[in-house]
N, C-alpha and C positions, 0 to 999 in steps of 0.2 A: 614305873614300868620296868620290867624287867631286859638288859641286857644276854647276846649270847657270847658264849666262848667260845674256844677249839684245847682240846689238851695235844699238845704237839707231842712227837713220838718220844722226845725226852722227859714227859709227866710235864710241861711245862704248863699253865694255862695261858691262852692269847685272847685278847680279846679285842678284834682288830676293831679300830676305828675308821669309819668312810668321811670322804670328804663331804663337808653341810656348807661350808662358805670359802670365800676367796675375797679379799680385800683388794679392789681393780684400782686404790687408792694410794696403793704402797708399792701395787706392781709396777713392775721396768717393762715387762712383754720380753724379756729373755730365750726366753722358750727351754730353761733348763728342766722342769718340769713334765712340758710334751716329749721330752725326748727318753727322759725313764722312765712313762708313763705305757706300759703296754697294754692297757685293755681300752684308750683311744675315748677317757675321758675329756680329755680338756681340747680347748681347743684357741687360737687366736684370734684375736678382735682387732681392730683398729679402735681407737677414741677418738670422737672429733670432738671439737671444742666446746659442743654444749651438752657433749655427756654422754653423748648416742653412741653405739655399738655396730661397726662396720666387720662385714664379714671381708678377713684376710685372706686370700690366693696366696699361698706361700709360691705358687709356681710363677706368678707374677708380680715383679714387683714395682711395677704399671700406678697401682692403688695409692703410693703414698700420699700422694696429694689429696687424697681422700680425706684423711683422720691428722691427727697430733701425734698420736703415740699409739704404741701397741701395748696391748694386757690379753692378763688368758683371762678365760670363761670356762665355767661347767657346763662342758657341750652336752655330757649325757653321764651324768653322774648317776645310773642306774647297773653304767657297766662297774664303778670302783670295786674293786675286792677288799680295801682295806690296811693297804699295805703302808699307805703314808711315805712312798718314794718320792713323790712331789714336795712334798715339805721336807725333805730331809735334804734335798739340794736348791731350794729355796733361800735366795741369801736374803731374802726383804722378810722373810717369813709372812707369808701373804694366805697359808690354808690354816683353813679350822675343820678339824677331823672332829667326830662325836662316833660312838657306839651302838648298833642298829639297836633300838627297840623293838623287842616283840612280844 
């Protein structure tokens, strides 16, 4: 299948990559990622111990007794643009970007 690009105003050609995965295995729950994230893909979890996925209140922090740890999640990976700022301040390196097919 065929990839697209964009040629940027400098003749550049881009060809942006969206986020397809995230490793909740390597994640810390940081949250470096939600915070250069502007189109309000990701989003944070709790993990409890047997694996399962607790939705996080960042306004409350009431929950922890809920989970073990915090990880993100691809809350709505339909908003990504492609831009890969979440991996670029990623210290675990925890995203897999690919190239939309069309």
């Amino acid at each position: 299948m065929a990839t697209f690009s964009v040629t940027l105003p400098s003749g550049e050609i881009w060809t942006p990559k969206f986020v397809s995965k995230l490793n909740q295995e390597t994640c810390i729950g940081c949250a470096r990622c939600v915070k250069v994230c502007a189109n309000n893909v990701l989003a944070l979890a709790g993990m409890t111990e047997d694996g399962d996925l607790v939705v996080v209140d960042p306004e409350n922090d009431d929950d922890d007794d809920e989970y073990e740890r915090k990880v993100m999640t691809i809350g709505h990976q339909a908003n990504c643009i492609g831009c890969q700022a979440c991996s670029k301040v990623c210290p675990k390196k925890c995203y897999t970007h690919a190239p939309a097919e069309v």
